[in-house]
N, C-alpha and C positions, 0 to 999 in steps of 0.2 A: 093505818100505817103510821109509826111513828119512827122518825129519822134520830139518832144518837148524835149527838155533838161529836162523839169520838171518832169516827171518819172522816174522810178527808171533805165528804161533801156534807156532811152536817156541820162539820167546822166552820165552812165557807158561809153556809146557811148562817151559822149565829152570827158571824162578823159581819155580814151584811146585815142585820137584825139591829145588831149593837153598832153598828154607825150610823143606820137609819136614827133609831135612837136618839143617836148625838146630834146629827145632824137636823133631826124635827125639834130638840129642845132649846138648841142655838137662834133656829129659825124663829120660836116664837119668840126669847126673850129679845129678838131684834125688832122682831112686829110689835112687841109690847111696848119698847122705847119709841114710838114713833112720833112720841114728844119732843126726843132731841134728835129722829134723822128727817123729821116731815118740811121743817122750815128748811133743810137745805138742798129739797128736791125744788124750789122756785115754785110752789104754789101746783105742782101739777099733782101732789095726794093732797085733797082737802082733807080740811077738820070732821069731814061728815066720815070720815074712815074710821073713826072711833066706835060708829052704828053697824061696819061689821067685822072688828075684832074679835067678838063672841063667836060669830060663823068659824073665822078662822082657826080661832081656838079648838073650839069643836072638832074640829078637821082635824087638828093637830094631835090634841088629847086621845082620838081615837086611835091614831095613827102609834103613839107613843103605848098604848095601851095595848091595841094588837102583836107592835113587836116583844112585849115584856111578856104577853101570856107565851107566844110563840116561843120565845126562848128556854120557857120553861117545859112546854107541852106542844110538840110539831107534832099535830095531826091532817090530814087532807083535809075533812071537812072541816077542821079548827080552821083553817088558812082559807079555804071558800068563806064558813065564816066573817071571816076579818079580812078580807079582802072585799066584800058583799057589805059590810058597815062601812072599811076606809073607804067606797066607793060615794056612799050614800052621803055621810060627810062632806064627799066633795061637791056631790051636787047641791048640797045645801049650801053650802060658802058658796058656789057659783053664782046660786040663784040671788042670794043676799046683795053677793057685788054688784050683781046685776041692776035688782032693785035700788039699790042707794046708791053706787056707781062713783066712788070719790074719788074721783078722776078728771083733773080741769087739761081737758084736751083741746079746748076748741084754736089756741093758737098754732094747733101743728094740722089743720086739718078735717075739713070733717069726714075724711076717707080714713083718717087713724083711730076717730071713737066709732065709726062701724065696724075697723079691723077688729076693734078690741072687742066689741060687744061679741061680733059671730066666731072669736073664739070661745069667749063665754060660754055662746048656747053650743059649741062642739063639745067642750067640756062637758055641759050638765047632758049631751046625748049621750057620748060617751061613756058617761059615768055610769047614767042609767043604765048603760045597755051591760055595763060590767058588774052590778048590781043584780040584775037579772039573771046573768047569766051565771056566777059565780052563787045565788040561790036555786037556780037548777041544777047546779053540778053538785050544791050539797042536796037536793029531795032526792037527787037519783043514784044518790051514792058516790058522789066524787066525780065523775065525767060524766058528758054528753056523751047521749048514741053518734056514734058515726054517721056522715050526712051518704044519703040515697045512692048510689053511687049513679053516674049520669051517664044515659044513653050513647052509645061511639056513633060516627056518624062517620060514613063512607068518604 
């Protein structure tokens, strides 16, 4: 199935495509500079944040790359596709932050670097699990079967 731009709802499709766009290249060159916004965070992004700007990248480039194909060619399994990469991406930058973790939290708490951590690992299940799911729906051709439908009980 491929959607036209010239609808009302393929329109909408590219506009949200083409600000995602803008706004994941905005994002990086801000993450990129974080030589001149890291010293006025007060020490809570260390230096060791420079070990996962490649992750983020990653994440980002995939991200900037899925919307550019998509704009040119919207197919269901193109958007499983790239939706199944942009996932994969993020759990890679998760696990990265995780591992190096440059984040000097211990003056707020040590209930604020567990909050942060167990969103971490929600993230990388989530991602997995959209990952997963988003390569089933393209082996099976676009959707999942419909689940069992469930016993009625008096």
């Amino acid at each position: 199935m491929t959607t036209s731009t010239s609808t009302p709802k393929g329109a909408a499709r590219g506009a949200t495509l083409v600000a995602t766009i803008v706004i994941t290249a905005v994002w990086m060159v801000v993450v990129n500079a974080q030589e001149a916004w890291r010293p006025l965070l007060g020490g809570l992004v260390t230096p060791a944040f420079t070990q996962v700007l490649w992750a983020i990248n990653l994440a980002c480039a995939v991200q900037l790359f899925a919307c550019a194909v998509l704009l040119v060619h919207e197919a269901r399994w193109l958007q499983r596709l790239t939706d199944a990469a942009n996932a994969a991406a993020a759990v890679v930058s998760a696990l990265v932050f995780w591992r190096v973790f440059p984040l000097e939290l211990s003056g707020w708490g040590a209930w604020v670097e567990v909050t942060v951590r167990v969103l971490l690992i929600l993230g990388v299940v989530g991602g997995s699990v959209g990952a997963v799911v988003n390569l089933a729906r393209l082996a099976l051709g676009g959707e999942l079967p419909p689940p069992a439908p469930r016993p009625s009980h008096p």
